[in-house]
C-alpha positions in Angstrom: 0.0 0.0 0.0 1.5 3.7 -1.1 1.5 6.4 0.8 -1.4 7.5 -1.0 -3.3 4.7 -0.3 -2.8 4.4 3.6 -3.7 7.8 3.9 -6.9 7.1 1.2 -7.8 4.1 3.7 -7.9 6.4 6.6 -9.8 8.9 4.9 -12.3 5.8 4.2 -12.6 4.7 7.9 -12.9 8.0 9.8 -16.1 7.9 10.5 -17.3 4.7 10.8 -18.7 2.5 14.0 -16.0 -0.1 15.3 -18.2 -3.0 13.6 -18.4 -1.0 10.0 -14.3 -0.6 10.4 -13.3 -4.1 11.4 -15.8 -4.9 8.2 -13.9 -2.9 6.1 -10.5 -3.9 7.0 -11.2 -7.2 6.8 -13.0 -6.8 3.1 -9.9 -5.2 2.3 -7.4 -7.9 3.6 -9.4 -10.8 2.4 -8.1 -13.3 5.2 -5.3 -12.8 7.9 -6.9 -10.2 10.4 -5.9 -10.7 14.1 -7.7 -9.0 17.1 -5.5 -8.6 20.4 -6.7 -8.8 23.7 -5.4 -8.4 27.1 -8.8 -8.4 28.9 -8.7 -4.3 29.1 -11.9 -2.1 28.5 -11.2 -1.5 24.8 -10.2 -5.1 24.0 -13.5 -6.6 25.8 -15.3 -4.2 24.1 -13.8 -4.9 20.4 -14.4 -8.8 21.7 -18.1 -7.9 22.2 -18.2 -6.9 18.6 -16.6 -9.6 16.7 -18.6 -12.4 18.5 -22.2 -10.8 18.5 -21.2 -9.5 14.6 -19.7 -12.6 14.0 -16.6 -10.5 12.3 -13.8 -13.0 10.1 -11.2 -11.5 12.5 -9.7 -14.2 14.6 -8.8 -13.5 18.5 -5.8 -13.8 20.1 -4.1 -12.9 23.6 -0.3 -13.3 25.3 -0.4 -14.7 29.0 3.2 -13.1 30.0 2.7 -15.3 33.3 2.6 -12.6 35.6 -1.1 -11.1 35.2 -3.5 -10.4 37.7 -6.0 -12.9 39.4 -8.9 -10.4 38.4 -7.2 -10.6 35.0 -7.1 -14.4 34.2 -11.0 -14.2 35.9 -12.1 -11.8 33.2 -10.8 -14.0 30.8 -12.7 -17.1 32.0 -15.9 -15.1 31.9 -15.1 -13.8 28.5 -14.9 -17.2 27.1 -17.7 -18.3 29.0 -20.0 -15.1 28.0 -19.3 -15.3 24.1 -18.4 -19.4 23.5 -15.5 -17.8 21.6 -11.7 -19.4 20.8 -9.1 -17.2 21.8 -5.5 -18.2 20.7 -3.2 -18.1 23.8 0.6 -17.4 23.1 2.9 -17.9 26.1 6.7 -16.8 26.1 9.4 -19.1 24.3 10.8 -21.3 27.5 14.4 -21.1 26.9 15.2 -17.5 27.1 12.4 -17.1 30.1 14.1 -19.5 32.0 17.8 -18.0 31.1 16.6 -14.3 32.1 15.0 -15.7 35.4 18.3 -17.6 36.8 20.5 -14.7 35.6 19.1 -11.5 36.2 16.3 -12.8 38.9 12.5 -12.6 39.0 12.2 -8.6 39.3 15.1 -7.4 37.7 12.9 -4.7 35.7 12.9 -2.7 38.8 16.6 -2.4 38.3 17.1 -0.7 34.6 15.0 0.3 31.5 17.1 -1.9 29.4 16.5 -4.9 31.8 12.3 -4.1 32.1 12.7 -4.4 28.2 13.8 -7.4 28.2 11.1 -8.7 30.4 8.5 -7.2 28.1 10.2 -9.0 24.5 10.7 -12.1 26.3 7.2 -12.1 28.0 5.0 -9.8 25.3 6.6 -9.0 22.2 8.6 -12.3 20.9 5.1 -14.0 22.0 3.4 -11.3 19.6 5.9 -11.8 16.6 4.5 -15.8 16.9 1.0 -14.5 17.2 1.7 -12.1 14.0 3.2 -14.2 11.7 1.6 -14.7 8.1 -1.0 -11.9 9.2 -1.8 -8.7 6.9 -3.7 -6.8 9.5 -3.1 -6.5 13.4 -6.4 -5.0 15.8 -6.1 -3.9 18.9 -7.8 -1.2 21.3 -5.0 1.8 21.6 -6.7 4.8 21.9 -5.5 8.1 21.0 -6.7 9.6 24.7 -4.3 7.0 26.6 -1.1 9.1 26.2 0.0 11.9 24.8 2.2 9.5 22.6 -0.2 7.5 21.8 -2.5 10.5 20.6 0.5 11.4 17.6 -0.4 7.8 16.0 -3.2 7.2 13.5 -5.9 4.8 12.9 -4.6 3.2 10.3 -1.0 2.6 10.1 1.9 0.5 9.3 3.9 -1.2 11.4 7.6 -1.6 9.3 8.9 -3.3 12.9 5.9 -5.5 12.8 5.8 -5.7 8.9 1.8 -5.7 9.4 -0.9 -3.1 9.0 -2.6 -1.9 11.8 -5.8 -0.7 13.3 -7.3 1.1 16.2 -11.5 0.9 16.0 -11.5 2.6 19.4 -8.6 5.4 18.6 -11.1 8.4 18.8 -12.7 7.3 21.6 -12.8 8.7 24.8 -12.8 6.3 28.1 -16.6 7.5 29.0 -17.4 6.1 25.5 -16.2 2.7 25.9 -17.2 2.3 29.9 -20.8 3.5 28.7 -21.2 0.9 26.1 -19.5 -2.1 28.3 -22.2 -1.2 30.6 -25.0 -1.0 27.8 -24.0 -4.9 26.3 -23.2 -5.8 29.8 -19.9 -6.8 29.0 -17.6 -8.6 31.6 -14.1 -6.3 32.6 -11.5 -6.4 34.7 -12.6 -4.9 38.3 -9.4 -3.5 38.8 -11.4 -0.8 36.7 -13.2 -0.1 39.7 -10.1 0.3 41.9 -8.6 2.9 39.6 -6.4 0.9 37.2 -6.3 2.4 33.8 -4.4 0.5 32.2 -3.7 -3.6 33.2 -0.3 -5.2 32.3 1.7 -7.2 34.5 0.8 -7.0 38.2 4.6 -6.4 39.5 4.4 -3.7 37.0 1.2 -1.9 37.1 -0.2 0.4 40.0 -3.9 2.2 40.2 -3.5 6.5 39.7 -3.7 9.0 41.5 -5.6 12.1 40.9 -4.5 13.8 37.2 -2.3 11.3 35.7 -2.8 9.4 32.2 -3.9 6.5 31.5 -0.3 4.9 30.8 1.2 6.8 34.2 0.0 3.3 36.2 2.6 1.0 34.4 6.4 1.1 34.9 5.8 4.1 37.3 9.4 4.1 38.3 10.6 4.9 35.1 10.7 8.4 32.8 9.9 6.6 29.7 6.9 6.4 26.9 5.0 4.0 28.9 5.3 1.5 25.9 6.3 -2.3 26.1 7.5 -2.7 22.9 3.8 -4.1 21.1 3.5 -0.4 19.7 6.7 1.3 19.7 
């Protein structure tokens, strides 16, 4: 796709409900769409859609082995809520196991180049399995969620990831998606409701305090983008 094209595409998507979107995108692909889901507001939302709509997007989620009870609970109900398949990808056992008697259990505390590690061992090498063979990547970054974040577009593509990308929930605000998870009565984390944000990691993700984003809660002992790798 040109540059005139990707920015054609967007043009073509502005505008339209997450379901009308995800039905575009995936006209336009023809087959290999992946959804991505870590149990978060947007990704139960986008869920909601693609099993009620029935959507040719196929689901998939990482389990970095370090989530949050409430987290692997929300995933239970999903499954059980929507009768759905979601592909689980776990981290490649070798280099796991050769981080963990080297550098320790919670060595991301101790540098930004060893909490990276973590995260492509844990998140992104899992993703690169997860990705492979696929033409377009979902997921539910939204544009409100950091000031980064809010630079990105829609539509993009990912020359790291060699995959296009898109965001049905990008120009959504959080009231948006929290009104209609209430509306279709869709199952979420209830961290939520102990004000978490944003759910990685438990070792590395704390509720906020008044006046800080969305991504402030993860890796707060770090000056950095707030970004594991998935979307750098």
């Amino acid at each position: 796709m040109s540059d005139a094209e990707l920015t054609g595409m967007r043009a073509e998507l502005k505008g339209l409900s997450p379901v009308e979107g995800i039905q575009r995108v995936a006209q336009w692909a023809g087959r290999g769409v992946v959804c991505s889901t870590a149990f978060g507001l947007e990704g139960q939302l986008i869920t909601h859609y693609i099993a009620t709509h029935q959507l040719p997007v196929e689901l998939f989620t990482i389990d970095t082995g370090r989530l949050f009870p409430e987290t692997y609970d929300t995933w239970f109900r999903t499954l059980n809520r929507y009768a759905i398949k979601i592909q689980t990808y776990v981290p490649e056992h070798t280099g796991l196991q050769m981080m963990l008697e080297v550098d320790g259990p919670n060595s991301f505390y101790q540098s930004p180049e060893n909490r990276l590690n973590c995260c492509f061992l844990r998140k992104v090498e899992p993703l690169q399995r997860a990705l492979t063979g696929k033409r377009v990547w979902i997921s539910g970054l939204r544009g409100g969620q950091s000031k980064d974040r809010a630079q990105r577009s829609q539509w993009e593509y990912d020359a790291k990831m060699h995959i296009y990308k898109y965001y049905p929930l990008f120009n959504w605000s959080e009231e948006e998606v929290i009104q209609k998870i209430k509306e279709y009565r869709v199952p979420y984390n209830p961290l939520y409701d102990q004000g978490f944000k944003s759910i990685g990691c438990a070792p590395c993700t704390r509720s906020l305090t008044l006046g800080e984003e969305a991504r402030d809660g993860r890796w707060w002992w770090e000056s950095s983008k707030k970004e594991c790798g998935l979307h750098s």
